[in-house]
LORONU-638801 format. One record per residue (C-alpha): residue number from 0; x, y, z. Coordinates in steps of 0.1 Angstrom, whole numbers. Each point is the difference from the previous one (the first is absolute). Example, Ala and Ser with C-alpha at 12.3 -4.5 7.8 and 13.67 -1.06 7.14 Angstrom:
0; 123; -45; 78 .
1; 14; 34; -7 .
***
This chain:
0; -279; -257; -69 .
1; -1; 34; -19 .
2; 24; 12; 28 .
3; 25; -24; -2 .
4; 6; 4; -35 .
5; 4; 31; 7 .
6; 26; -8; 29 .
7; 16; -26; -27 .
8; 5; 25; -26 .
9; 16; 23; 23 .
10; 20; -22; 11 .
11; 6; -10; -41 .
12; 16; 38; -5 .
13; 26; -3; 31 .
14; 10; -33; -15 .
15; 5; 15; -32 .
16; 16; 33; 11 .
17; 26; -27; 16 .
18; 24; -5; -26 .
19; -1; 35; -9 .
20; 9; 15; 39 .
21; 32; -24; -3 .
22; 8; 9; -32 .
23; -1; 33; 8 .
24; 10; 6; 35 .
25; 31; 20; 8 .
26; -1; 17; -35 .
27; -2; 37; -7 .
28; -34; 13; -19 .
29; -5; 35; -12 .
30; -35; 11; -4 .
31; -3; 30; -23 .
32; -34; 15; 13 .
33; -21; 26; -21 .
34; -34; 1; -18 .
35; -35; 0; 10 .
36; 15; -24; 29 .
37; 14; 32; 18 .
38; -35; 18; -3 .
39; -27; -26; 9 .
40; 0; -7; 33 .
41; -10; -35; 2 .
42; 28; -6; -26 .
43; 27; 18; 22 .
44; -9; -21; 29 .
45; -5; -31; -21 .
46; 40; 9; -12 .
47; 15; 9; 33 .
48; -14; -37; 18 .
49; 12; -19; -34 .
50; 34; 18; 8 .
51; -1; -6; 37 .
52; -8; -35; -2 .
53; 27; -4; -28 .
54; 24; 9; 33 .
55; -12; -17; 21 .
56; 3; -37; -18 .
57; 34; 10; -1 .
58; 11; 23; -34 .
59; 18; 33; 1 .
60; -26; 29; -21 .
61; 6; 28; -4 .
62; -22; 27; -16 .
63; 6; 27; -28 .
64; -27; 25; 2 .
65; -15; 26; -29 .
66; -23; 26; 5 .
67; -9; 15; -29 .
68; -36; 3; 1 .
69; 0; 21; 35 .
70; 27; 18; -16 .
71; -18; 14; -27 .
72; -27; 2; 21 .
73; 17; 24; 23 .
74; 14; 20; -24 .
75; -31; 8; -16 .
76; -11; 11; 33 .
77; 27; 23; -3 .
78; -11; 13; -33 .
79; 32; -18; -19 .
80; -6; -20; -30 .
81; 15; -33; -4 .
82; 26; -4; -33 .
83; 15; -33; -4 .
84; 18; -10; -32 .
85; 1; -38; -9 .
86; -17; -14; 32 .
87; 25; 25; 21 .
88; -10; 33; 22 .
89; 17; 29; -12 .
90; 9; 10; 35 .
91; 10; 35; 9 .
92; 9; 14; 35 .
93; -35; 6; 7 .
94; -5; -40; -6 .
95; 25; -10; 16 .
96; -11; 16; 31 .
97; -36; -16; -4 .
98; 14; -31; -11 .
99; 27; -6; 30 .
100; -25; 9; 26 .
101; -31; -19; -13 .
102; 25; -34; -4 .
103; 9; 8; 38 .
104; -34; -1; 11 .
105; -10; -31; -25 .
106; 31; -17; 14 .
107; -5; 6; 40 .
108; -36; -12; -10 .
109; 12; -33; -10 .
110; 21; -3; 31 .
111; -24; 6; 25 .
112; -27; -26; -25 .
113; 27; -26; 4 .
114; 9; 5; 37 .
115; -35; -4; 9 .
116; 0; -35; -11 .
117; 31; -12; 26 .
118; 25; 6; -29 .
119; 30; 23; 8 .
120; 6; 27; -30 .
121; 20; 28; -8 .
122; -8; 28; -28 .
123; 31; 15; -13 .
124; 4; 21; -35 .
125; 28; -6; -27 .
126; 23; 28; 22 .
127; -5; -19; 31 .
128; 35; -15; 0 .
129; 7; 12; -33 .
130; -19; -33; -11 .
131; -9; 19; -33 .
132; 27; 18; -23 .
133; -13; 16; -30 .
134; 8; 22; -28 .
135; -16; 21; -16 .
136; -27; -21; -26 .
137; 1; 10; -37 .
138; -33; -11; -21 .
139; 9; 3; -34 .
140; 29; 28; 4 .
141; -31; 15; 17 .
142; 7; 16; 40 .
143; -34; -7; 15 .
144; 12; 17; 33 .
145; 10; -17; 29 .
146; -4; -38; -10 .
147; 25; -22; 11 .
148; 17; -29; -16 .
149; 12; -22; 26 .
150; 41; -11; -6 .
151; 5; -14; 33 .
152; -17; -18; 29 .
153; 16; -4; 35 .
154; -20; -26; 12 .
155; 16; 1; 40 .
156; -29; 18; 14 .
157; -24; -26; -18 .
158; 18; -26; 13 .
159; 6; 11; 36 .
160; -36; 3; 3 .
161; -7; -31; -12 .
162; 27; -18; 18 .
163; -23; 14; 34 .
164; -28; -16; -12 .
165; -16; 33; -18 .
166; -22; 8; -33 .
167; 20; 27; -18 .
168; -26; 22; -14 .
169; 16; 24; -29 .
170; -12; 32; -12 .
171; 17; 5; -38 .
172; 22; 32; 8 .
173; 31; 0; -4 .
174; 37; 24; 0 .
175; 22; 9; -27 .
176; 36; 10; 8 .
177; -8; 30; 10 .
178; -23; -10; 24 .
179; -32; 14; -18 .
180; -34; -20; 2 .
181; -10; -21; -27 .
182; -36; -9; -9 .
183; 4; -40; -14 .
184; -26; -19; -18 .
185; -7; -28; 27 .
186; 0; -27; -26 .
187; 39; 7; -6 .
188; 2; 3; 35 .
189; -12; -33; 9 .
190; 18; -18; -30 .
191; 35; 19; 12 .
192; -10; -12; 37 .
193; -9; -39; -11 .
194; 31; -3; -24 .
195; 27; 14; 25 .
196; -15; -19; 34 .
197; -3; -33; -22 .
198; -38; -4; 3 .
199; -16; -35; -11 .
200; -28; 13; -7 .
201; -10; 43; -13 .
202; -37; 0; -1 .
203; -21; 33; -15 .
204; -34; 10; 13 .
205; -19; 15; -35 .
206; -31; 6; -9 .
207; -1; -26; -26 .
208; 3; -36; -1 .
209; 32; -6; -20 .
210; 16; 1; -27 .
211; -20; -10; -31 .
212; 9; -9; -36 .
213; -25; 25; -17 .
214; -14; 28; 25 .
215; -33; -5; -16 .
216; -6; -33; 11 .
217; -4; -15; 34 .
218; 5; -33; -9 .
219; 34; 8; -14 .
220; 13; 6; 38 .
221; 40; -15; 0 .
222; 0; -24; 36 .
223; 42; -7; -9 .
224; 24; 23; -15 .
225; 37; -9; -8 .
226; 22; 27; -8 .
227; 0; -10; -39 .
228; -39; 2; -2 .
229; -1; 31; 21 .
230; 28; 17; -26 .
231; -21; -11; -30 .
232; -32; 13; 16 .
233; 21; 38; 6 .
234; 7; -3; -39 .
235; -35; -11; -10 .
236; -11; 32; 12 .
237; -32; -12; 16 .
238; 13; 13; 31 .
239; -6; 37; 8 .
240; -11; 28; 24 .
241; 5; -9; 39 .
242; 11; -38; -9 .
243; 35; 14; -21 .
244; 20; 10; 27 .
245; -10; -24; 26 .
246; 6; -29; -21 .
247; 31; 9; -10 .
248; 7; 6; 39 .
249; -10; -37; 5 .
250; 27; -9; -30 .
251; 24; 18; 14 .
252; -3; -12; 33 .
253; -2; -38; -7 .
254; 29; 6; -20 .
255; 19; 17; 25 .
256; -2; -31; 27 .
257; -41; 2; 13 .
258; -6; -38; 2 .
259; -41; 8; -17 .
260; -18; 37; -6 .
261; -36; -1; 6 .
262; -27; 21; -16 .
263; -36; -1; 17 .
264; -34; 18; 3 .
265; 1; 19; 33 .
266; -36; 5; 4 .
267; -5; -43; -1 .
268; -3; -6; 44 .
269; 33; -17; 12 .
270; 16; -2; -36 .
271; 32; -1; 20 .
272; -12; -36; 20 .
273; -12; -11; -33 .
274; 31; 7; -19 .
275; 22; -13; 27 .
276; -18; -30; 16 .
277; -22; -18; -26 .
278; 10; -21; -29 .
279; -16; 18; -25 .
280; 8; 36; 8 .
281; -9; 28; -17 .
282; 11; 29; -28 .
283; 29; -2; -14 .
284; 35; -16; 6 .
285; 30; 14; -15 .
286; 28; -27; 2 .
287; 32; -7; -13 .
288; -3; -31; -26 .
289; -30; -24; 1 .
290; 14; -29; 14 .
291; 15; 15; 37 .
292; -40; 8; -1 .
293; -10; -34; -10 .
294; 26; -12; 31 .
295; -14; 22; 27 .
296; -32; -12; 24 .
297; -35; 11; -24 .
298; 5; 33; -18 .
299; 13; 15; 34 .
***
């Protein structure tokens, strides 16, 4: 008896993933990996299936990729300190060089993680068809070396791949005019990415749950953000350190044309099926005005 509840319940979660695959199918997803998700094993490979499975009911992900833990990482190795100013590396030739090739070998990683599970991908970088144009990125009046600010995305190359039934899988380096490399904070990246392809749905991989009301309180954690609440929570100043800039990404982003932003804990196992596939979901959802939310399926 104990074993066909067991059966029953599985069979529960396919029924209730049902709505969600229809819903979703044919629609383009960006999935902005980074955290502890990209160092843990078990999480990377708990990431890659929820991204591979995501394919094969049917969507279109595609994956922005950080790397700033083996980054740093390397370049102590090196005997170069890390410097960022207001979340961003100050990134001199030196960096640069580090930084390019550890995304290269973080990014054909990834490829050869979702390829092993049946699923075709390709790993390309923001100068890979001139997907990424930058300019030089300014923090404050501040040159912080060679940080890109993206002004352009040629989206061809992202789509060709996915029209042949591929997983793009971008590195955040891009070119300016000039055709210098550009290191690009892979949050920008991936909002630039999900705004210009159209994306329903731009989900972030963090190392916290979501967005909350008061930092010092877990019980304060926001499940539904509009775009009103979200601008009074920027004022409030509650929000601060590594949340700023990535919730003001998510703004952006749902106000440039993304259909929902997510924001969820990386380290939970399958966050990505949970977010996606249950009628609950998980961390926080960063929508246009409360009631296209209140019209959608759950709090999908």
């Amino acid at each position: 008896m104990e074993y066909m509840d067991q059966i029953l319940l599985k069979a529960q979660t396919l029924i209730e993933a049902l709505p969600y695959i229809q819903k979703f199918n044919n629609k383009k997803v960006v999935v902005k990996y980074g955290g502890s998700a990209m160092i843990d094993e078990n999480l990377q490979s708990n990431v890659i299936k929820d991204v591979a499975l995501l394919k094969l009911v049917g969507m279109k992900p595609i994956i922005v990729h950080g790397g700033g833990k083996e980054i740093t990482s390397w370049l102590k190795k090196l005997g170069h300190e890390s410097k960022f100013v207001e979340g961003l590396r100050v990134t001199d030739d030196m960096t640069m060089e580090i930084a390019e090739m550890v995304l290269g070998k973080v990014n054909k990683n990834l490829v050869q993680m979702v390829e092993k599970l049946g699923v075709k991908a390709v790993g390309i970088s923001g100068k890979d068809g001139a997907t990424l144009k930058v300019e030089k990125k300014l923090v404050n009046g501040r040159d912080i070396g060679l940080v890109g600010n993206i002004k352009e995305v040629n989206i061809d190359l992202i789509n060709t791949l996915i029209d042949n039934d591929f997983v793009p899988i971008i590195s955040p380096i891009g070119l300016d005019d000039n055709f210098v490399s550009y290191n690009i904070n892979a949050d920008d990246a991936a909002c630039a990415v999900a705004t210009a392809i159209g994306a329903e749905k731009l989900v972030f991989l963090t190392d916290i749950e979501g967005v909350y009301a008061d930092p010092n309180e877990k019980k304060s954690l926001i499940s539904v953000l509009t775009l009103d609440k979200a601008d009074e929570l920027l004022a409030s100043g509650f929000v601060g350190g590594g949340m700023l800039p990535k919730l003001k990404n998510c703004v952006d982003a749902v106000r440039n044309g993304v259909s929902r932003v997510h924001i969820l804990d990386g380290r939970m196992p399958h966050c990505l099926l949970l977010e996606f596939f249950t009628n609950k979901g998980i961390g926080t959802a960063i929508i246009h005005q409360e009631n296209l939310f209140d019209n959608e399926i759950g709090t999908c």
